[in-house]
C-alpha positions, -999 to +999 in steps of 0.1 A: -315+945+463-276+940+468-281+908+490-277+879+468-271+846+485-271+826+452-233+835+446-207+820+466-193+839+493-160+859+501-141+831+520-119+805+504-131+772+520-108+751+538-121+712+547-106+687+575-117+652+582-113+638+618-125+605+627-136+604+663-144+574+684-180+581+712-169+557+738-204+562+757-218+541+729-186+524+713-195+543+678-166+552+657-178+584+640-159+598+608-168+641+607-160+663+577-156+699+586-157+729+561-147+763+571-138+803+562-098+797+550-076+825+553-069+846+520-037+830+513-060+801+505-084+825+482-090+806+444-074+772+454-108+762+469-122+758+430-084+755+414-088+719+393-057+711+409-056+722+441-091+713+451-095+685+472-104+648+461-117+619+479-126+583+471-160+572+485-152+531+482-119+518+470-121+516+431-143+545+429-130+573+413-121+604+432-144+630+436-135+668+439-152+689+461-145+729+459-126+730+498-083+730+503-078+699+526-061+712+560-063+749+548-055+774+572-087+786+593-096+824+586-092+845+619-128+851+635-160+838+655-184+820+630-220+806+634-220+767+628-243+747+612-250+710+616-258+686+587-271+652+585-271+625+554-299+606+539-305+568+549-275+555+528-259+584+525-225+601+536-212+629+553-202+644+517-232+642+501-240+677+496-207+695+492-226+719+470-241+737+498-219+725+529-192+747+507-212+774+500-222+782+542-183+780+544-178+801+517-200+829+535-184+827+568-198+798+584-181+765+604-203+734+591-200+701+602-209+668+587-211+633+606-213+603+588-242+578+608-221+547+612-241+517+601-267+534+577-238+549+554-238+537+515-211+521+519-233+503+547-260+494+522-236+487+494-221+459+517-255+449+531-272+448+490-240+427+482-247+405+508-289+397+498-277+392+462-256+369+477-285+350+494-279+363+528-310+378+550-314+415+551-322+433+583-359+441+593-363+475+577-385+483+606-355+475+632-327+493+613-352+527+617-359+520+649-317+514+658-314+547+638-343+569+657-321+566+689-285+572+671-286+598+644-298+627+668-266+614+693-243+616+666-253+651+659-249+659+696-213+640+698-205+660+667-214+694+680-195+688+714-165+675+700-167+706+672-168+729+705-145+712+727-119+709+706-115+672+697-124+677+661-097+701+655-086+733+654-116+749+640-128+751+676-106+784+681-130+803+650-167+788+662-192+805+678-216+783+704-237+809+706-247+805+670-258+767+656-278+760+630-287+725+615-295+711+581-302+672+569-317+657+538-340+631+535-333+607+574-307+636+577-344+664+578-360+636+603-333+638+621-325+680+617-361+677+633-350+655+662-315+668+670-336+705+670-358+688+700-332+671+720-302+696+717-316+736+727-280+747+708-302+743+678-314+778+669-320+771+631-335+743+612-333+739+570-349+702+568-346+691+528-372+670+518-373+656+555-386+621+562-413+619+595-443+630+579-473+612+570-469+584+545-475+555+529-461+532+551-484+514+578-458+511+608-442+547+603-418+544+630-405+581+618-434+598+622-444+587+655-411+590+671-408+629+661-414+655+693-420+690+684-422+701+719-396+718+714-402+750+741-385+777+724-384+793+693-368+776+663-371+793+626-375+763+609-370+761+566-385+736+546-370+733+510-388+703+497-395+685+461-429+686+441-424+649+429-403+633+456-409+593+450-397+585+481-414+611+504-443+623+488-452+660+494-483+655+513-459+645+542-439+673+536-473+691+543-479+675+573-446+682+589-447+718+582-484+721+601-467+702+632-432+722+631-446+746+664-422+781+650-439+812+643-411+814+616-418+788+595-416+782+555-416+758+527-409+759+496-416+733+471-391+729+443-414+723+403-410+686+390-376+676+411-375+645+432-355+630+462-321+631+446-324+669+437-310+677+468-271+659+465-245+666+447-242+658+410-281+646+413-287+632+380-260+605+385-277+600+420-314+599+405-308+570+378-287+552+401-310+551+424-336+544+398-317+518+381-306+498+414-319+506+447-313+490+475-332+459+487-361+459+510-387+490+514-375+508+483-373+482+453-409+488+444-411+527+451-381+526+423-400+515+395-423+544+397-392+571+396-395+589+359-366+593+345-341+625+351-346+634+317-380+647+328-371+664+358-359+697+367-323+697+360-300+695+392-288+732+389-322+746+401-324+725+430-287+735+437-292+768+437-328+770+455-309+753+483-280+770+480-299+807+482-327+803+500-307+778+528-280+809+534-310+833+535-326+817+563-294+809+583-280+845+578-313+860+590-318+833+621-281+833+631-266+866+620-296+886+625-290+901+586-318+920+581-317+927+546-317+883+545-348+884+564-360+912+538-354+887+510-370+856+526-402+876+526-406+896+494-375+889+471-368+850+472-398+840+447-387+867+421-355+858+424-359+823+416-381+826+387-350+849+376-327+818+371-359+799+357-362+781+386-398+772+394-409+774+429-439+776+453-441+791+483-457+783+515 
């Protein structure tokens, strides 16, 4: 068929950062926004030099990510989707497909969840090597329940309002989708309940589901009463350390849509779903953070036998624009795919996937 979301789109991608203060709850919110550029802009996007950079932590080298910084918007009304980090992540964490929706004509938005950032845990693992008390893991998930799915709803306001630039002038309300990894799929799964915007959902290896933690704080404080219809994507790993796939399992038989998949990507883990992943695995692996995930990281194999981080990239990449093209732009032949074509086509680029 001639519908192939694995190849990036027509758009060059144009990226802005606006950092936004929610004086309801005295939260200083950073947002990264991608977006359809206008042609002028077409090749600079993945030009080695004209690219844009950034630098995570001072001392860190820069990273590139394939957007023009302050590019000019592309005229036109485009669907938006939502995305949430991990616990310890950041807003940039998965440039690989926040650049890709852009690339196909889509506004997507990024919000970095002040306090539970890694620059947040590289200060607060500093700090217990150091000597000093780290916060009751049970606390910090329970602060985090109640922010995450506000910061997504500040985020989308201030993305239609205006606030977070002048993007506002090419999005269309009528059209949101949402996306998360990890806390960021808990909380795609939460924001989708409180926020009836929400019309698409692409959870990556979510968190919420039944595991092996006694007080599961995530779990219990998901609501999938969610009173309308909400196709809802699962793209999830076969040997995720962190979240095993039996909770995977269970949030799939709770999610309430008619239209609902999963997906479960052949020996990849947690990390398979960031950029450059194998850098993110071993790291990981080799230093997690203190508290709930220093023992679960001496059972992580290494990346060497894992899938490598391409698949996973392009599984997310394909099958994430397939779902939010068929939900949002009603793009029948992306709905045609989902059903008989998306299997065939993976095991076409040797990437090994089950469906379900």
């Amino acid at each position: 068929m001639s519908y192939d979301p694995f190849q990036r789109g027509p758009f060059a991608v144009g990226v802005r950062t606006s950092e936004l203060v929610d004086s309801e709850r005295g939260r200083s919110l950073a947002i990264e926004t991608w977006y359809p550029a206008d042609a002028a802009h077409a090749g600079a996007d993945l030009a080695r030099d004209t690219k844009d950079r950034y630098q995570l932590l001072a001392g860190l080298p820069h990273v590139a990510q394939d957007a023009v910084r302050d590019a000019r918007p592309a005229a036109g009304r485009f669907p938006v989707v939502a995305f949430s980090h991990g616990f310890g992540g950041h807003r940039r964490q998965s440039t690989f497909l926040c650049t890709h929706f852009a690339s196909h004509g889509y506004v997507v938005a990024a919000v970095d969840h002040t306090g539970n950032t890694t620059i947040d845990i590289l200060e607060m693992t500093r700090a217990a090597r150091g000597g000093a008390q780290i916060p009751d893991p049970l606390s910090t998930l329970e602060m985090f329940v109640d922010a995450r799915p506000r910061d997504v709803r500040f985020m989308i306001d201030r993305l239609l309002d205006g606030m977070a630039g002048q993007v506002a002038m090419i999005v269309d309300a009528g059209r949101i989708g949402m996306s998360g990894h990890s806390f960021g799929g808990w909380t795609t799964l939460a924001a989708t309940r409180a926020d009836v915007r929400i019309r698409a959902a692409l959870p990556l290896a979510p968190a919420g589901g039944a595991t092996r933690f006694t007080e599961d704080v995530l779990h219990s404080s998901l609501d999938f009463a969610w009173g309308r219809e909400v196709p809802t994507l699962f793209l999830v790993a076969e040997r995720d350390s962190l979240l095993p796939l039996a909770g995977m399992h269970d949030l799939l038989a709770r999610t309430p849509s008619a239209t609902k998949r999963m997906v479960v990507l052949e020996n990849a883990d947690h990390m398979h779903f960031c950029d450059n992943p194998e850098q993110a695995h071993e790291m990981f692996r080799m230093m997690p953070p203190p508290g709930l995930f220093t023992d679960i990281a001496k059972t992580i194999p290494p990346i060497s036998e894992l899938c490598p981080g391409n698949h996973a990239h392009d599984m997310v990449r394909g099958l994430g624009l397939a779902h939010m093209d068929a939900t949002l732009k009603g793009h029948d032949m992306a709905t045609g795919f989902l059903q008989h074509h998306a299997a065939p086509a993976l095991a076409a680029r040797g990437i090994r996937g089950a469906m379900h």
